[in-house]
C-alpha positions in Angstrom: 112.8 99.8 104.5 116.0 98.2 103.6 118.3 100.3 101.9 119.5 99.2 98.3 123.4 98.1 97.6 124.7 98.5 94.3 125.9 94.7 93.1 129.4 93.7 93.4 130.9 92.4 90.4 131.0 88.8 92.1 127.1 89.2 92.1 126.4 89.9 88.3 129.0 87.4 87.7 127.1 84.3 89.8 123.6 84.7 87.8 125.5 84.4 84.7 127.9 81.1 86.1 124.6 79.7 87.1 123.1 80.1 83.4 125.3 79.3 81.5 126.2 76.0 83.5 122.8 75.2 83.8 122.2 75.8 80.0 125.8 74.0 79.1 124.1 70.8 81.1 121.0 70.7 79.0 122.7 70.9 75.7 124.9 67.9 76.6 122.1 65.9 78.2 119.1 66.5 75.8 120.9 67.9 73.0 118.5 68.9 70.4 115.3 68.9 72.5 116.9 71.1 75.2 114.7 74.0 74.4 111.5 72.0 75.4 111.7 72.2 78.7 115.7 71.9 79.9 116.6 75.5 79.1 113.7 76.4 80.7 114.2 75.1 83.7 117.6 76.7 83.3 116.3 79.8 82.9 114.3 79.3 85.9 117.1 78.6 88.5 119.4 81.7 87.0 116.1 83.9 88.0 115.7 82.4 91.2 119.7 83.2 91.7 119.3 86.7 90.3 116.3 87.2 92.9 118.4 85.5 95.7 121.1 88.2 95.0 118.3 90.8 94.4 117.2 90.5 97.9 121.0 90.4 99.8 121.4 93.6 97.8 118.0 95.3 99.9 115.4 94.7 97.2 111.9 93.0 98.4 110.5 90.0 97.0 107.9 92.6 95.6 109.9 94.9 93.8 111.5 92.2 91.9 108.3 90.5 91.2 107.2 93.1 90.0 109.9 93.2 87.6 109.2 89.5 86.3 106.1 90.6 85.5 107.0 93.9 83.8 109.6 91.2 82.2 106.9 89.1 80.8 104.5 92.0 80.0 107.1 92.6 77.4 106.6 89.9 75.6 103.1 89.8 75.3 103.2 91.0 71.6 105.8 88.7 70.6 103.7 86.2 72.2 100.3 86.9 70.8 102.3 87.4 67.0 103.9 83.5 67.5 100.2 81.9 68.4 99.0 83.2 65.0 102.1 82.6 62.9 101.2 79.2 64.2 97.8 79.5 63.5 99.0 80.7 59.9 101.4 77.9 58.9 99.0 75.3 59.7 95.8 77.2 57.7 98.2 77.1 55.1 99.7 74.2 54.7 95.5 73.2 54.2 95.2 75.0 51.9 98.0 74.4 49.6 99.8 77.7 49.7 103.2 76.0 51.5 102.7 73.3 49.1 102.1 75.3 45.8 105.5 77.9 47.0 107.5 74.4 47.1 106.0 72.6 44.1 106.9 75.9 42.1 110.3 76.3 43.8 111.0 72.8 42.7 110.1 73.8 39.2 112.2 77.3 39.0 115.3 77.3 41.3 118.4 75.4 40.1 120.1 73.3 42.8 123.8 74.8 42.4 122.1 78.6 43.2 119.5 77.6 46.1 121.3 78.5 48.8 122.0 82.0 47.4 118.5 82.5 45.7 117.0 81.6 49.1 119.0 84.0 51.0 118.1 86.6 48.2 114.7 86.3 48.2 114.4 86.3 51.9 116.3 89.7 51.8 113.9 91.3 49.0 110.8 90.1 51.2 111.8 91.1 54.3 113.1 94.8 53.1 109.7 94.7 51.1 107.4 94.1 54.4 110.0 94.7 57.7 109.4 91.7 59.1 112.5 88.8 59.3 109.8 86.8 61.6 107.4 86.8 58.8 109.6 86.2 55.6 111.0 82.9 57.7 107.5 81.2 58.7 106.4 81.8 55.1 108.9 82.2 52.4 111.7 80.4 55.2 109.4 77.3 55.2 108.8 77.3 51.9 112.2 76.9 50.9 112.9 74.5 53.5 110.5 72.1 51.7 112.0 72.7 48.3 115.8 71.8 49.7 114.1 68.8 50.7 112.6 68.2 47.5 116.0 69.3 45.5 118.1 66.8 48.2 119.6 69.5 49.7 121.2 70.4 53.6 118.3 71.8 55.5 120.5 73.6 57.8 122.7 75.5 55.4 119.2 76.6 53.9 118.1 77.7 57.5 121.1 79.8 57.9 120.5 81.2 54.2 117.0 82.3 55.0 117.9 83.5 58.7 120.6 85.7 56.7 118.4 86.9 54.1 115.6 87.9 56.3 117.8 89.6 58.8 119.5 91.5 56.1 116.5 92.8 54.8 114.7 93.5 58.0 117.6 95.5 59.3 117.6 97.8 56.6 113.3 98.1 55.9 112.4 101.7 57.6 109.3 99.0 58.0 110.6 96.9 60.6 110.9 97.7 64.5 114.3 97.4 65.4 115.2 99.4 62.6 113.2 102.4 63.9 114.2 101.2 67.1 117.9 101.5 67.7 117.6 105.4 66.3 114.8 106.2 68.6 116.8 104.8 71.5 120.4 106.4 69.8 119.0 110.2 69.1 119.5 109.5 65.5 117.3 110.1 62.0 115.8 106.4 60.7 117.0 107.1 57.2 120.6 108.6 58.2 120.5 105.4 60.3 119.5 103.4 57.4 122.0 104.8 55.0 124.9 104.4 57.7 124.0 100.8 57.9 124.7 100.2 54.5 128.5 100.4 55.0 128.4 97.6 57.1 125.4 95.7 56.2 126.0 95.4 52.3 129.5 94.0 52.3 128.3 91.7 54.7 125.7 90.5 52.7 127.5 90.3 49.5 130.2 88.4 51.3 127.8 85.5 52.8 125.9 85.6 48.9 129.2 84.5 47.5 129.6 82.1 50.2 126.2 80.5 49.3 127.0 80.9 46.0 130.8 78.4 46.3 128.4 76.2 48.9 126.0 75.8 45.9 128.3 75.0 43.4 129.7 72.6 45.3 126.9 70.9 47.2 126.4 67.0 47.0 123.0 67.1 45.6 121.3 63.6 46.5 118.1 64.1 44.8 117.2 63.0 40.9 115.1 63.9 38.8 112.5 61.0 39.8 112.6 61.7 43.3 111.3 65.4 42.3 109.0 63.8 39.7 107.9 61.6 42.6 107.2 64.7 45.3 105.9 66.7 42.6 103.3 63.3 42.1 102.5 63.7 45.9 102.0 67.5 46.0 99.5 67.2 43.0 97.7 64.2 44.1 97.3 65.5 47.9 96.8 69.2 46.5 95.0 71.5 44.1 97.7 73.4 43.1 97.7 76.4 40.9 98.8 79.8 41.5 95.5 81.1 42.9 96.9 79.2 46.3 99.2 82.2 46.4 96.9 84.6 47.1 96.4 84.3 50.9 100.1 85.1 50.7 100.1 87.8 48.5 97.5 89.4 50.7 99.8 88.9 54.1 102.6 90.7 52.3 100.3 93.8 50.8 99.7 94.1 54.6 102.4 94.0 55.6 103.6 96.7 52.9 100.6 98.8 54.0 102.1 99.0 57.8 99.4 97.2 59.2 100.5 95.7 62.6 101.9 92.4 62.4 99.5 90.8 64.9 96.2 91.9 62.5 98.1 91.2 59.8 99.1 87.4 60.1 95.5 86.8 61.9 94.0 88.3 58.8 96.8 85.9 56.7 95.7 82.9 58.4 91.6 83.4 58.2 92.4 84.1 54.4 94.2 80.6 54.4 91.4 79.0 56.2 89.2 80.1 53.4 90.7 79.0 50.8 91.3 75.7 52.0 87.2 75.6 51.9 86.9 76.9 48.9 89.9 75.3 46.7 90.6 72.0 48.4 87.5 70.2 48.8 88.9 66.7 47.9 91.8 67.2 50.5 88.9 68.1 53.1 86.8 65.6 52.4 89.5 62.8 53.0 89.9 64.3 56.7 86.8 64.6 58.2 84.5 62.4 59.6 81.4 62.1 56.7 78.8 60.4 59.6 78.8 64.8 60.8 77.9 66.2 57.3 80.2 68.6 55.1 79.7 71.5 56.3 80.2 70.5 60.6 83.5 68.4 58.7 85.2 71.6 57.2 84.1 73.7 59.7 85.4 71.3 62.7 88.8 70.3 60.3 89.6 74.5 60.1 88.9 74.8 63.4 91.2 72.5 65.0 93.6 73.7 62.3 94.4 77.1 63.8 95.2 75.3 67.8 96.9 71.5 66.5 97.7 72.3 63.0 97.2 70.2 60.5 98.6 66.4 59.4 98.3 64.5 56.5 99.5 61.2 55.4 100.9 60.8 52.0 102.4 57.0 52.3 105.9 58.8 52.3 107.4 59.5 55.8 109.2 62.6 54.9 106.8 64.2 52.8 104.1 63.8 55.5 106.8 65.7 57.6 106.8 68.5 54.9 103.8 69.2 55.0 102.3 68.7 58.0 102.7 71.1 61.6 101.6 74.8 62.9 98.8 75.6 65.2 98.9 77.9 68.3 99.6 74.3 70.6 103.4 74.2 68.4 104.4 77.4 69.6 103.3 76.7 73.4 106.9 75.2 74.3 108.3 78.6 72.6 106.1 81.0 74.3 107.2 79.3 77.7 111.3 79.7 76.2 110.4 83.2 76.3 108.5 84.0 79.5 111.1 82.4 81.1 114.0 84.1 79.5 112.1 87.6 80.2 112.1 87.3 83.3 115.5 86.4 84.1 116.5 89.5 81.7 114.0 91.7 83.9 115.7 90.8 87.3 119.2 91.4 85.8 118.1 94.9 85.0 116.1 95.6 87.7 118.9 95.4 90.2 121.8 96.7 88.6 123.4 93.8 87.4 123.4 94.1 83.8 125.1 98.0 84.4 127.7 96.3 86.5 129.0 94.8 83.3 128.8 98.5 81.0 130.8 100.2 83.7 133.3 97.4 84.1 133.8 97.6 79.8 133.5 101.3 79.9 137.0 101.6 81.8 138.9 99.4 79.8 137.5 100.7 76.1 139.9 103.7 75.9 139.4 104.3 71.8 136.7 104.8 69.1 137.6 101.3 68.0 137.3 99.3 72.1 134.2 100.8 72.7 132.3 100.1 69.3 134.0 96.6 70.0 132.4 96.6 73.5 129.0 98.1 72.7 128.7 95.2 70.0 129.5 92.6 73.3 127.4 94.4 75.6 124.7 94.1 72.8 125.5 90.1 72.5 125.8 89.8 75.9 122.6 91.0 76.5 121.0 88.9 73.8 122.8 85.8 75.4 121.8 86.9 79.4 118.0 89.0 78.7 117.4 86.8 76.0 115.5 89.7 73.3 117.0 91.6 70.8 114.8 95.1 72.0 116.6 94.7 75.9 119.3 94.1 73.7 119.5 97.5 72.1 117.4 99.7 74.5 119.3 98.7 77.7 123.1 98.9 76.1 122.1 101.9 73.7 120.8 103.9 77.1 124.1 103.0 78.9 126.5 104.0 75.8 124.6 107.2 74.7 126.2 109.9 76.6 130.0 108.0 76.1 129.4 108.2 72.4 128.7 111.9 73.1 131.2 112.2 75.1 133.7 110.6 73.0 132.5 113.2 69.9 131.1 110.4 67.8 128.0 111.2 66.3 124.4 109.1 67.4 124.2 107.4 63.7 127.5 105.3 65.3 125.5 104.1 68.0 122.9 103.2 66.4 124.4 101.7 63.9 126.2 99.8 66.0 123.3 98.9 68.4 121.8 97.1 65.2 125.2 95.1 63.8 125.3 93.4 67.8 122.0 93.4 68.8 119.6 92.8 66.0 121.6 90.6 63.5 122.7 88.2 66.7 119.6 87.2 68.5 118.4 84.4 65.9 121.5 82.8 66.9 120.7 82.3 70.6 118.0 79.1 71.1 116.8 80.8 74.3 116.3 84.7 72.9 113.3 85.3 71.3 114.2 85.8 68.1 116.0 81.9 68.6 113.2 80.2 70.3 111.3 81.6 67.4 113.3 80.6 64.6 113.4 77.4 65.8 109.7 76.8 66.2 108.8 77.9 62.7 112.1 76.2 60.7 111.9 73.3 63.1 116.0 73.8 63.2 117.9 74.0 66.6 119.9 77.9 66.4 123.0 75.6 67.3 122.9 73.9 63.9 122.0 76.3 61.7 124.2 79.6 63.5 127.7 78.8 61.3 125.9 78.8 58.3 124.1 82.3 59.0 127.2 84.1 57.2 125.6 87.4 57.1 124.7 87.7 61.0 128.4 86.1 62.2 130.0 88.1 59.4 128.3 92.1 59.9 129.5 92.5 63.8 132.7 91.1 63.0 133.0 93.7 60.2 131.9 96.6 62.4 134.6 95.8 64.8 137.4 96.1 61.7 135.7 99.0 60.2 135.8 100.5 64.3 139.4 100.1 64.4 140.4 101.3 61.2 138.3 104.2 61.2 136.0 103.5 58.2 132.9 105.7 58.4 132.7 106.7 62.1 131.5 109.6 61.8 132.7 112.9 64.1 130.6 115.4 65.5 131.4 118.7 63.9 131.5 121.3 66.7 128.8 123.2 66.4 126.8 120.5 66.2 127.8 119.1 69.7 125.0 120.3 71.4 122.4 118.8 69.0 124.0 115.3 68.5 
């Protein structure tokens, strides 16, 4: 058996020239639809580089296989929760609980504080249930369709609901990175939690008062007819009352409860194919074929609602673009983003290539403040080259943990810090999950709406000041050192 080499820097480095060239090229020659198939194929040829120096370095074909597939295996959950989030969106755009959210969003939320109520209320949701993925293919789309209504920039509102969900999933003792990054740190969730807050609520107050100035001085394009007008559509297409809230209501008491978040958006979806039957006959009855009876008709139309989604034509391009989409077909093109993007993160691990990059930081971060810097890099990095936001604080948070020992910070600063470069920067990547995801729900490219995400550009940069002024980094007190 051939005996394993540890990489060179020269071969961690040619993976990562090959990605992001490859990726570089796709943006500039499909542009917005580079994620359907271009960054794939990206993706692809970095793995097939990463195997190529895999196997000069003494691994077989097998063992890095292997590691694809472990790769992908990964991903399976994230995978199964995107088919039904499609599956959800499309039950519920039939039956009128995306359009009732938007036809009462039109009616309550003034124009100059959208962008600041959206972000809000995507925090409160997403603290309430621990899920950032969830609060944006509900509440997120939603709101989307109510900027549109209220004539205002899609993509600002995208970065306002990407900040308010992330902001409240990082601090929800309900969500998974949050327990996460203190499982992987050796530190208590709710020390970890309140640590956060140092960095996490100035950062969030910061981007409200952004969206607050953005608000005020926003160029709203829409009058009061044009809202009349949707508001016309919604009703006439629609039975809407606020019984169509239910099936939500009954995703987020799930949610509340801890139930998993596969269960619980299958269970969200079923709920929404239900009441499309039982509250919007009229709209059912206009898109089946009567020559099959009713019942086949509603049953077929629900059906084909959870795989294609669901369409509707309103006589008004953009509104039938509102409030049509979802099904598990939509997310097909993202679940292939991810497998892809696993697998190159797998092989990068796998043989040493990702470490290759710690140890080269490691000698150059000689204080408290370079290597909180370089653990929120590494944690970027790894979003950017593994493409998930768990690789992206397991695999950095393993390498750092005995340095932060070392060093006599306590495990709360790791963690911490696992969560303000890890978690909070992965919606921002088109090809990490959390991207590919966003992306497929809010129908936004990560690109676009990334500069407007105030809260997830503006909490690592904070943690780097606070890092190198010494604001709460906490010591180990010596007889403590042993149990840190």
């Amino acid at each position: 058996m051939k005996q394993q080499k540890v990489p060179s820097l020269l071969d961690a480095l040619t993976p990562i020239v090959v990605l992001v060239s490859l990726l570089g090229a796709a943006v500039y020659l499909y542009g917005d639809n580079s994620s359907s198939g271009p960054n794939q194929i990206a993706l692809l040829f970095a793995t097939f580089t990463a195997a190529l120096v895999g196997l000069k370095n003494g691994y077989t074909w097998k063992t890095l296989e292997e590691a694809m597939i472990k790769g992908i295996t990964i991903s399976l959950g994230a995978i199964l929760i995107l088919l039904m989030v499609g599956a959800l969106i499309g039950t519920w755009l039939l039956s009128g609980t995306v359009p009732t959210l938007i036809y009462y969003g039109l009616q309550i939320i003034n124009p100059s504080w959208f962008y600041a109520a959206s972000c809000l209320i995507c925090g409160i949701v997403a603290m309430s249930i621990g899920s950032s993925w969830t609060t944006a293919a509900t509440i997120g789309v939603a709101l989307l369709g109510v900027a549109t209504g209220l004539g205002l920039d899609q993509v600002v509102t995208a970065g306002a609901v990407i900040s308010g969900a992330y902001f409240g999933d990082k601090l929800s003792p309900l969500s998974e990175t949050t327990n996460l990054a203190p499982a992987v740190a050796g530190a208590d969730l709710f020390e970890h939690i309140h640590h956060m807050l140092w960095t996490t609520v100035p950062s969030f107050v910061i981007a409200l008062i952004i969206f607050i100035f953005m608000g005020f001085n926003a160029d709203v394009s829409a009058d009061v007819g044009r809202i009349d007008e949707i508001v016309g559509i919604l009703q006439g297409h629609f039975n809407i009352n606020l019984l169509m809230l239910v099936p939500l209501l009954v995703l987020l008491v799930l949610a509340f409860k801890k139930m998993p978040a596969f269960p619980a958006i299958s269970i969200g979806a079923v709920v929404g194919a239900i009441w499309a039957i039982l509250f919007q006959g009229e709209l059912l009855q206009s898109q089946i074929d009567a020559s099959q009876g009713e019942l086949i008709g509603y049953f077929k139309l629900v059906w084909a609602t959870f795989y294609e989604g669901f369409n509707i034509s309103t006589g008004d391009g953009k509104m039938d673009d509102l409030l049509s989409g979802g099904g598990m077909a939509s997310m097909l093109t993202t679940t292939w983003l991810i497998m892809t993007a696993l697998m190159f993160g797998a092989i990068m691990e796998k043989t040493g290539l990702l470490e290759i990059f710690v140890r080269s930081i490691l000698k150059i971060a000689k204080s408290t403040g370079s290597l909180i810097a370089s653990t929120i890099a590494t944690c970027i990095g790894t979003n950017v080259v593994a493409a998930d936001q768990y690789i992206a604080i397991v695999v950095p948070g393993r390498m750092f943990k005995d340095e932060y020992k070392k060093r006599g910070l306590r495990s709360v600063n790791l963690s911490r810090t696992l969560e303000d470069g890890g978690t909070i920067t992965s919606p921002l990547i088109p090809w990490n999950t959390c991207g590919a995801y966003m992306q497929s729900v809010l129908l936004i490219n990560p690109f676009d709406y990334a500069m407007y995400a105030f809260f997830n550009l503006i909490n690592p940069l904070l943690a780097v000041i606070y890092a190198y002024l010494g604001v709460k980094i906490l010591r180990i007190k010596p007889k403590n050192l042993e149990q840190a």
